[in-house]
C-alpha positions as a Python dict, from the first residue, in 0.01 Angstrom:
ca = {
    (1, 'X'): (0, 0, 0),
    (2, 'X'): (298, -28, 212),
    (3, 'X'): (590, -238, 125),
    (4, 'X'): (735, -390, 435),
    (5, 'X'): (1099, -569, 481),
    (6, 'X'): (1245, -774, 745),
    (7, 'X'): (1512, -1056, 785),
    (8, 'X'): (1517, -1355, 1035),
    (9, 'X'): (1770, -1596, 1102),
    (10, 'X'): (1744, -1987, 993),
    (11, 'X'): (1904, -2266, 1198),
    (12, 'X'): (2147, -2412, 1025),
    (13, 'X'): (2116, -2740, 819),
    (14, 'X'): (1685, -2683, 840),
    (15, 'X'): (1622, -2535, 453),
    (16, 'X'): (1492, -2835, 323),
    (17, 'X'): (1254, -2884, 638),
    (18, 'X'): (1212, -2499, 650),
    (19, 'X'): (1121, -2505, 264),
    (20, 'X'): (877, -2858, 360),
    (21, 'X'): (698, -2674, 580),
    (22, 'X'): (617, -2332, 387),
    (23, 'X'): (547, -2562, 36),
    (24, 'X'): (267, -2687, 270),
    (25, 'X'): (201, -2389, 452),
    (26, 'X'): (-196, -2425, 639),
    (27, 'X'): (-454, -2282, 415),
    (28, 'X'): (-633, -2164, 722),
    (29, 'X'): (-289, -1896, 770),
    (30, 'X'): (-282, -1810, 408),
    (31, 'X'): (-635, -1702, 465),
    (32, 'X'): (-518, -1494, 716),
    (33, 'X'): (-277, -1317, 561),
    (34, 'X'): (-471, -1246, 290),
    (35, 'X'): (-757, -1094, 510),
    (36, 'X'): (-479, -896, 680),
    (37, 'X'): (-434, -700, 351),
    (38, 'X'): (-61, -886, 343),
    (39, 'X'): (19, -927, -48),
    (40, 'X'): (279, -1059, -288),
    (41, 'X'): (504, -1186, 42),
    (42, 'X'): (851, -1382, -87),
    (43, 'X'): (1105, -1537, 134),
    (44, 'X'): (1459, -1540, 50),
    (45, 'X'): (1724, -1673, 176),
    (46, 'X'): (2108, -1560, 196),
    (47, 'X'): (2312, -1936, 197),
    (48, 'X'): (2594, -1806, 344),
    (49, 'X'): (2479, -1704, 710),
    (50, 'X'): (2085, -1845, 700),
    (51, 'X'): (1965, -1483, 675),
    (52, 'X'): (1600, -1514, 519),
    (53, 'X'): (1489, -1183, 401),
    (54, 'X'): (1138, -1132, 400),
    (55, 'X'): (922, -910, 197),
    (56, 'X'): (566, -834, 130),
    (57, 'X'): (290, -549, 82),
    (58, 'X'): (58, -430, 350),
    (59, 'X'): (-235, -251, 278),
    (60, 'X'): (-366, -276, 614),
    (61, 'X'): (-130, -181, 871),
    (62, 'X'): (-321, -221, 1158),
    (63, 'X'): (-404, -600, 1108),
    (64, 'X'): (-88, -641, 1013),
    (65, 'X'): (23, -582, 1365),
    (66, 'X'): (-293, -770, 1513),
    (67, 'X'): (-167, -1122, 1360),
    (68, 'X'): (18, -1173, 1671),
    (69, 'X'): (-285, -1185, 1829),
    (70, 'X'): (-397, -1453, 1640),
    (71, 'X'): (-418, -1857, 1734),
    (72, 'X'): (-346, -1945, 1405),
    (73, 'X'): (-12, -1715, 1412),
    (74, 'X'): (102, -1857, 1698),
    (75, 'X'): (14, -2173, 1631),
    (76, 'X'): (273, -2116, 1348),
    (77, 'X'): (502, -1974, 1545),
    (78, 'X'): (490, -2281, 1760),
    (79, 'X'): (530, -2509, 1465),
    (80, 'X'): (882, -2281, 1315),
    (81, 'X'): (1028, -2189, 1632),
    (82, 'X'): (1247, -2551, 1630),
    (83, 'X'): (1404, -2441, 1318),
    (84, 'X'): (1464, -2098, 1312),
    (85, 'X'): (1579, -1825, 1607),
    (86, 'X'): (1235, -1768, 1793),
    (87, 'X'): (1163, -1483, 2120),
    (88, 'X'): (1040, -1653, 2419),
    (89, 'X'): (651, -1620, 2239),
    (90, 'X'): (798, -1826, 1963),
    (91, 'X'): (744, -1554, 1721),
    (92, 'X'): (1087, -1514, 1501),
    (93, 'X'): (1366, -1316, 1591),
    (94, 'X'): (1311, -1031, 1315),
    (95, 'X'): (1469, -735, 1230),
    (96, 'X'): (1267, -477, 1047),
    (97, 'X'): (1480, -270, 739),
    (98, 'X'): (1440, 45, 633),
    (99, 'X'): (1390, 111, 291),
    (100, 'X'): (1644, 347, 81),
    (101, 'X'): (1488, 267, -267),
    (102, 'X'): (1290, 164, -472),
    (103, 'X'): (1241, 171, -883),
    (104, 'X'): (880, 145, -991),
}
């Protein structure tokens, strides 16, 4: 199982609406996810710059890097990219972090 770690950035003044949306995130995506081995993913978010920090476990990482491939995931993308900093595909600006610990 790989643990995986990234941050994107949130427009400001769109938690609530950012919060809205993943409180009634699309079955169909968390079905997805879930058959993409992805595991025990949180959000967080840093209040004083909009930094969300993402985490989750992987224990496939090959569809994990096929979701972007998917109509559902970019039919997400689609539906986020008004709120948050998006590429030109509308998937989110992320930045991937390297891990330097970790307590079991």
């Amino acid at each position: 199982m790989k643990r995986v770690a990234f941050t994107m950035k949130l427009h400001n003044g769109q938690l609530s609406e950012y919060k809205k949306r993943h409180d009634e995130i699309w079955p169909e995506l968390v079905s997805l996810l879930k058959e993409s081995g992805i595991s025990n993913y949180s959000i967080f978010l840093n209040e004083e710059d909009n930094t969300l920090f993402g985490v989750l476990e992987s224990s496939d990482e090959t569809a994990r890097e096929n979701l972007a491939n998917s109509p559902i995931m970019k039919k997400w993308w689609a539906y986020m990219k008004d709120i948050m900093d998006s590429n030109p595909d509308h998937s989110p600006v992320s930045t991937p972090l390297k891990e330097v610990f970790f307590m079991p």
